[in-house]
KELODREN-741546 format. One record per residue (C-alpha): residue in one letter; x, y, z. Coordinates in steps of 0.02 Angstrom, whole numbers, plus 50000, padded with zeros to 5 digits. Each point is the difference from the previous one (the first is absolute). Layout:
! KELODREN-741546
AXYZ
...
This chain:
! KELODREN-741546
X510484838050697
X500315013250115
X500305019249948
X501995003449968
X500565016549978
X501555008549981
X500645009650172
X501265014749959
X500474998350177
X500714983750018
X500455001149801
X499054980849955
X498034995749969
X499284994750172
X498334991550043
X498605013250036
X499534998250177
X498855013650050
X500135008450167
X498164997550015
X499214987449870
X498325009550037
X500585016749956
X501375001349860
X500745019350028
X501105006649820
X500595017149987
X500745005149837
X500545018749961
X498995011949890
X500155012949900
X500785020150008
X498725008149924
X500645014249936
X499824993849794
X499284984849917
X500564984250021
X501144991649875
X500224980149958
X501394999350146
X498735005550121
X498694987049930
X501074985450015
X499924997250208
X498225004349988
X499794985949867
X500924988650069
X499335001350203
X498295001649938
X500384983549937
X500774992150161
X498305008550097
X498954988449890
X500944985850014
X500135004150205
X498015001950008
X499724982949894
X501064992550140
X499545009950140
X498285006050086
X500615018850057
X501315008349891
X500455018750042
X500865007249881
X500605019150040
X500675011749855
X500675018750045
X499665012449896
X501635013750055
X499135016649990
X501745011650081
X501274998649911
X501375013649923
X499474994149826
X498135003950031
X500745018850086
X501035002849824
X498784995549898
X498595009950098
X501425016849972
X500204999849808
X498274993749991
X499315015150070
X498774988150080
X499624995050183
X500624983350090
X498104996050018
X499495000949806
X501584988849959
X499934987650105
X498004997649971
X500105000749833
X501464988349969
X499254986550146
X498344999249903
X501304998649818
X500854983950088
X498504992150046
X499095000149848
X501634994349924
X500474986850119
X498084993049976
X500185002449813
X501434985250038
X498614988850098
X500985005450169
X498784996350145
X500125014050118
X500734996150178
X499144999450162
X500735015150070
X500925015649905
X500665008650125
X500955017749991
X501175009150036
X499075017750050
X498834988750125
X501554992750091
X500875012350050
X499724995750181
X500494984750015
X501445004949889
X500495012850138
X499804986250129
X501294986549933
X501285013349977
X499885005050183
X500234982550034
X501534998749920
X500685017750052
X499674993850216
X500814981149933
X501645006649942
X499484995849814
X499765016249959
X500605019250022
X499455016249971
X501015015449924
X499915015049909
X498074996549990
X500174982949919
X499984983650083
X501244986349938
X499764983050009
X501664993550083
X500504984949885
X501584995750111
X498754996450148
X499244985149896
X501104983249981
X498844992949865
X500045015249900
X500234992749797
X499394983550026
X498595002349869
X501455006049865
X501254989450032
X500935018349994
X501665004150077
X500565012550118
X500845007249851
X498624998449894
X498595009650108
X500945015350044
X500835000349810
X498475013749933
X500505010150151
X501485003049961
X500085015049884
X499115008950123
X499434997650176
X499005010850084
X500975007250170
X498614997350109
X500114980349982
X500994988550118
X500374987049854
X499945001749833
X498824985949969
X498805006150138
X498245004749921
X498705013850020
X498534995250110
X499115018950005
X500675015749929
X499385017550006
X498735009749882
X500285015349934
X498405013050036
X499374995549801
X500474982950033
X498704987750076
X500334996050185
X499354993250167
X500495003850144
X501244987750114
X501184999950163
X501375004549866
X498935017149935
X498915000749843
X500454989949879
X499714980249881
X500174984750032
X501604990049878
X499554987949866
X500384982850097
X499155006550158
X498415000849919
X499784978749945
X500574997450165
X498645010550086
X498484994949890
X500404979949987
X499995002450203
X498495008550011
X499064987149899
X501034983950039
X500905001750154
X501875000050031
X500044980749886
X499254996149840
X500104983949878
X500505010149837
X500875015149945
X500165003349824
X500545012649860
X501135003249855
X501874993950005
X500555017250018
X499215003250154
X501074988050085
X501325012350042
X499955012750069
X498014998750039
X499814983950073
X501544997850080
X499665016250100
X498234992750031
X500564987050087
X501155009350087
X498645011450068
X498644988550041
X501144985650087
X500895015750124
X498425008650014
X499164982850068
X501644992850125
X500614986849844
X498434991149959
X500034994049825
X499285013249885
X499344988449850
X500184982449972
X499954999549812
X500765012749887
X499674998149820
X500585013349852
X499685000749798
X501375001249879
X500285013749887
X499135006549844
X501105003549850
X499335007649842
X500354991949835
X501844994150100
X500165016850062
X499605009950141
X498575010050002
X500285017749961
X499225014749959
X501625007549919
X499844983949897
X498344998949943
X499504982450080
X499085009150148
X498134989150006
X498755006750144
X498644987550014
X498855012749932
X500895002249835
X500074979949996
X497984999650027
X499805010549838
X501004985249893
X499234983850092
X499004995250122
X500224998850176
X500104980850001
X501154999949862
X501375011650124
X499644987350137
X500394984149908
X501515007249944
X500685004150166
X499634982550054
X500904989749849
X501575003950098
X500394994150172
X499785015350121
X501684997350090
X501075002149820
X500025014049895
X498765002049887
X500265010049792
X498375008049942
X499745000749829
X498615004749872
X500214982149918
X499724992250171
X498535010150044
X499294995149832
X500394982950012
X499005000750187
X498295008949924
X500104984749860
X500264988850162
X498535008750082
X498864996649821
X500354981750004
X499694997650178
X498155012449979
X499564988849853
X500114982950131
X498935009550102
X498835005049857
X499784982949952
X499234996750179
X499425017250075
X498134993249990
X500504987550115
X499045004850175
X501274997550144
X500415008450141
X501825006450038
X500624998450221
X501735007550047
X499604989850159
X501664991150067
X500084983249877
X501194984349999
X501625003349890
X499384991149834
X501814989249940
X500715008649844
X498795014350014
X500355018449988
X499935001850198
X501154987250022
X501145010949894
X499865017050076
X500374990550168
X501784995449944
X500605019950014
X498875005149898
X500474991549836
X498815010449889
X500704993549836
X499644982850045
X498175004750061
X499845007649821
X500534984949898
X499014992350120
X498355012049907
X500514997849842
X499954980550011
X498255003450067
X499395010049883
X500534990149877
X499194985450070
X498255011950020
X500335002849829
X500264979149934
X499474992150156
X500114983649905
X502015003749993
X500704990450144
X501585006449950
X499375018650087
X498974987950157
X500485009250171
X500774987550135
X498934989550080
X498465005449878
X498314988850000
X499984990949798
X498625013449972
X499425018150051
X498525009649992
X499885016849954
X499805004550163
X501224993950061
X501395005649873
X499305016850038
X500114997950169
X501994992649998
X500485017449841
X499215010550135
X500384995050163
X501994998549921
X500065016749905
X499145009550163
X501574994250092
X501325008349878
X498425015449995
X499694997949813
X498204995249875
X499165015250124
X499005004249848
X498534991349894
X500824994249846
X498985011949888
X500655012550103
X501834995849986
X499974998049787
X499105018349999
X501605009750082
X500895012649873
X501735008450028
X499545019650056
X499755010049826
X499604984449899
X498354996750058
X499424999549838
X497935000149985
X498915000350134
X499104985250059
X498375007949963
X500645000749820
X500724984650001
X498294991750062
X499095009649872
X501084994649858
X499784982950060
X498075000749994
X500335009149814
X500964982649949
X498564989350091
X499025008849882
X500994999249865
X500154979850001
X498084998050026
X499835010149861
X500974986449893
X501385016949962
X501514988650050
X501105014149905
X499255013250135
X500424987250144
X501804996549975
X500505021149942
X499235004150176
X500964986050081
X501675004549903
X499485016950057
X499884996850197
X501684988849979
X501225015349898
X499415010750165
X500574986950109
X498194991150040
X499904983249986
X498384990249972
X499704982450057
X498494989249969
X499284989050094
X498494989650055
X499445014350128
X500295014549860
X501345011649944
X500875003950126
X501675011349985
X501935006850056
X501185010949970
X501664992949917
């Protein structure tokens, strides 16, 4: 089977054909980071972090590029009520995102470029466009001229009426058409700026995507990706930028965008109280838990969070970490080198667009057949009539690392506690252990079972085994 996935372009899923089959180039947009990222942000990065795996299982050099957008009149606002400086923002939300993004099991790209170290080459393309005819200056801005480009709303499928219809309440005087777009404006003395043919000033959103992806990629790249918002006016005026700026050649080949995330059926709102940043989430489940649940939907449609669901995804989670108990002292070694597409295996799933909630029934048959591997009811496609332990291991692994989940030992997995229900400590929770071992060698069976209803009202439970005691939090 060969990788399908869905091109916003041409508006059908296509056959992947890589520019270069030796070097896969995907660019997807980052964050503002001006505050912490919420489960809308989270989504693309789930969901491309996914389609990097998949690309590097298939593929023997993947680049993946994410921006992290550090200008931005957000991150200026935000500095002003803040009291606070551009610098100590932007640092300290970047280094918030990342440990959230890895809290999901994101991979982090090859490249993160940004926006403060582009500036150049921003500076560059714009001339291009200004000597082209693309592009004009006036009143200290420079305008992208929209008119100039045939193929402008392609990516949208938007009409003439359509792109100019925001402009309308008020255009500024300086453009030549209301749907023309800002390419560099000027900065204010407390504002940051750089300086330019067109006097000090910043570069406009779009112009900065355009400018890194160059820088890294070159004027054509395989994949572009992002959230389905992003599609207009920010991609649209990408590709407007970067095909003028380079005499038509074809900007990217595959464009790819995530649906929405709604909130219980509603949008997310602060005003109504369904507002989740990923760091609030990581206080009520775990990382992986998040992750599956933004996978259990296809990423083109739109996707309801819900407390149920994200419970329903940590009990997922447990049943899939108890398959891998069952044969974690199993010795076998784990390759993301480029394999065969196994028939009716999870790969073969994420290659038809993606289909996540196929590749996880696809885990829960197979953990259920870790579980009863006698059950040939749960027996994966094309299975041998018996598996070692190795080599279930080796199939849970291999298949989970793919969708990025079982990261963790299972002991590790059944000891996570929602933030401010930790309950004891696992010092006390080995000691009390030892007190019961004591207990039942001591023939005081009464002792035994008060300390293990004890552990289990705190939310410890105690399982025994052939190895020992050993113990979780429920």
């Amino acid at each position: 089977m060969k990788l399908q996935l869905h091109n916003t372009l041409t508006k059908r899923k296509e056959e992947f054909v890589p520019l270069d089959p030796s070097n896969v180039r995907m660019y997807v947009c980052g964050p503002t980071v001006y505050d912490f990222a919420h489960i809308g942000n989270a989504r693309p990065v789930v969901v491309f972090d996914t389609l990097y795996r998949v690309l590097k299982r298939l593929y023997p050099r993947v680049e993946y590029a994410r921006n992290i957008t550090d200008i931005d009149d957000k991150i200026i606002a935000r500095a002003l009520e803040s009291k606070r400086t551009i610098d100590e923002i932007t640092q300290e939300t970047t280094r918030a995102y990342h440990e959230d993004m890895a809290a999901l099991g994101a991979l982090r790209p090859d490249h993160e470029p940004r926006c403060t170290q582009t500036v150049p080459e921003m500076v560059a393309m714009i001339a291009k466009l200004v000597a082209s005819g693309h592009a004009y200056a006036a009143e200290g801005h420079v305008m992208f001229n929209v008119p100039a480009y045939a193929e402008y709303g392609r990516l949208s499928g938007r009409s003439r009426d359509d792109q100019i219809a925001g402009a309308r309440v008020e255009v500024a005087p300086y453009k030549k058409d209301a749907a023309d777009f800002v390419l560099w404006k000027p900065s204010t003395p407390e504002q940051p700026g750089w300086e330019s043919p067109w006097g000090r000033g910043r570069p406009g959103w779009h112009i900065e995507c355009s400018a890194m992806s160059e820088k890294l990629f070159g004027p054509t790249f395989d994949i572009h990706g992002g959230g389905q918002d992003l599609i207009f006016p920010h991609h649209e005026n990408e590709i407007a930028q970067s095909v003028c700026a380079h005499d038509g050649v074809q900007f990217v080949k595959y464009w790819m965008h995530n649906g929405f995330v709604i909130v219980n059926g509603e949008k997310m709102s602060k005003s109504l109280g369904n507002f989740y940043t990923v760091r609030d989430l990581r206080d009520r489940a775990p990382g992986e838990a998040i992750r599956l649940l933004l996978l259990k939907t296809h990423y083109r449609a739109p996707l309801d969070f819900t407390d149920d669901g994200l419970k329903q995804a940590k009990g997922e989670l447990d049943r899939w970490y108890r398959a891998l108990a069952s044969v974690q002292d199993a010795d076998e070694e784990i390759s993301d080198i480029p394999l065969p597409v196994e028939q009716g295996g999870v790969l073969e799933d994420l290659m038809d667009d993606l289909n996540t909630p196929m590749a996880i029934a696809r885990m829960h048959a197979l953990a259920d057949f870790v579980l009863n591997p006698t059950s040939h009811s749960h027996m994966p496609s094309g299975a041998p009539a018996i598996y070692t332990k190795g080599q279930l291991k080796h199939r849970l692994l291999l298949n989970a690392r793919l969708l990025g989940v079982l990261t963790q030992t299972p002991d590790a997995w059944f000891k996570w506690t929602p933030s401010g229900n930790e309950g004891p400590s696992a010092a006390d929770i080995e000691a009390a252990i030892q007190a019961r071992l004591d207990a039942r060698k001591a023939k005081n069976f009464a002792e035994a079972d008060r300390i293990r209803d004890d552990l289990k009202a705190k939310g410890v439970i105690l399982e025994d085994g052939p190895k020992g005691t050993t113990w979780k939090r429920g």
